[in-house]
C-alpha positions as CSV (number, residue, x, y, z in Angstrom):
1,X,-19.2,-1.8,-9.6
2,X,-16.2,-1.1,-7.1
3,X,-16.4,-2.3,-3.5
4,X,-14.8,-3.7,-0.6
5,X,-15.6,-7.2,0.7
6,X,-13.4,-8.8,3.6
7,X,-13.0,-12.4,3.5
8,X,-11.8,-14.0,6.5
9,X,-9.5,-17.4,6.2
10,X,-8.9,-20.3,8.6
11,X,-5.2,-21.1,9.0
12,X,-3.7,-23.7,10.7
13,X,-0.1,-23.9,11.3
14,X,2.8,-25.2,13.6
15,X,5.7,-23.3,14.8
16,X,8.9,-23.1,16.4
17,X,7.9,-20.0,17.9
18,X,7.0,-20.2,21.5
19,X,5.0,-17.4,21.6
20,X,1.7,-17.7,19.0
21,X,1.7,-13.5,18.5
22,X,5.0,-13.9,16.9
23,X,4.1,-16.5,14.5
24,X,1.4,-14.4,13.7
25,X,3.1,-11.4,13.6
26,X,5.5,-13.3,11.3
27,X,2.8,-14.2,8.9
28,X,1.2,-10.6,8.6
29,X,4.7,-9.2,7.9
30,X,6.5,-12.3,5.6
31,X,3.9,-14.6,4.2
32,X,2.9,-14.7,0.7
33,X,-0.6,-15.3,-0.7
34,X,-2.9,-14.8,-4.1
35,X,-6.4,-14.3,-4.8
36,X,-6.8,-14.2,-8.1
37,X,-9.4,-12.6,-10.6
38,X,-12.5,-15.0,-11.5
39,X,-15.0,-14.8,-14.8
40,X,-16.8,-11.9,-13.2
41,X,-14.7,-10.0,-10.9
42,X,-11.4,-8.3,-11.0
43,X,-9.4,-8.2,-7.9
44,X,-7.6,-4.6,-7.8
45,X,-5.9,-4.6,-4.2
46,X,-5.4,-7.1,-1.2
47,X,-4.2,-6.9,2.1
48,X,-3.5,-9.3,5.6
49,X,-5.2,-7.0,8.2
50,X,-3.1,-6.9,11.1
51,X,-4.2,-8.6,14.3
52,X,-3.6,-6.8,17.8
53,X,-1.5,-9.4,19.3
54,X,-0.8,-7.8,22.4
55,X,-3.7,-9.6,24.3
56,X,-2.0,-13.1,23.7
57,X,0.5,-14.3,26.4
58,X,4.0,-15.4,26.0
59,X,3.3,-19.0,27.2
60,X,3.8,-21.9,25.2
61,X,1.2,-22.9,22.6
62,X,-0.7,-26.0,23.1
């Protein structure tokens, strides 16, 4: 059977950035990850799905 699950992922970081929509942006567009195949299932495609940022401020993070 073929189908499409989404698995969501908890990720903290630190940054230089001072703005937290560009580290994010940053890791949507450069960072590398692997989900591998298991016994029973064969992973054919994967995919960051892109955040809209434009909600968060420019501020500093805390």
């Amino acid at each position: 059977m073929k189908d499409t699950i989404f698995l969501f992922f908890k990720v903290v970081i630190q940054t230089s950035h001072t703005a937290i929509r560009d580290a994010v942006k940053e890791l949507e567009t450069e960072a590398t990850y692997f989900i591998g195949n298991t016994k029973n299932v064969q992973v054919l495609e994967t995919e960051i799905i892109k955040l809209n940022t434009d909600h968060l401020g420019d501020g500093e993070l805390n």
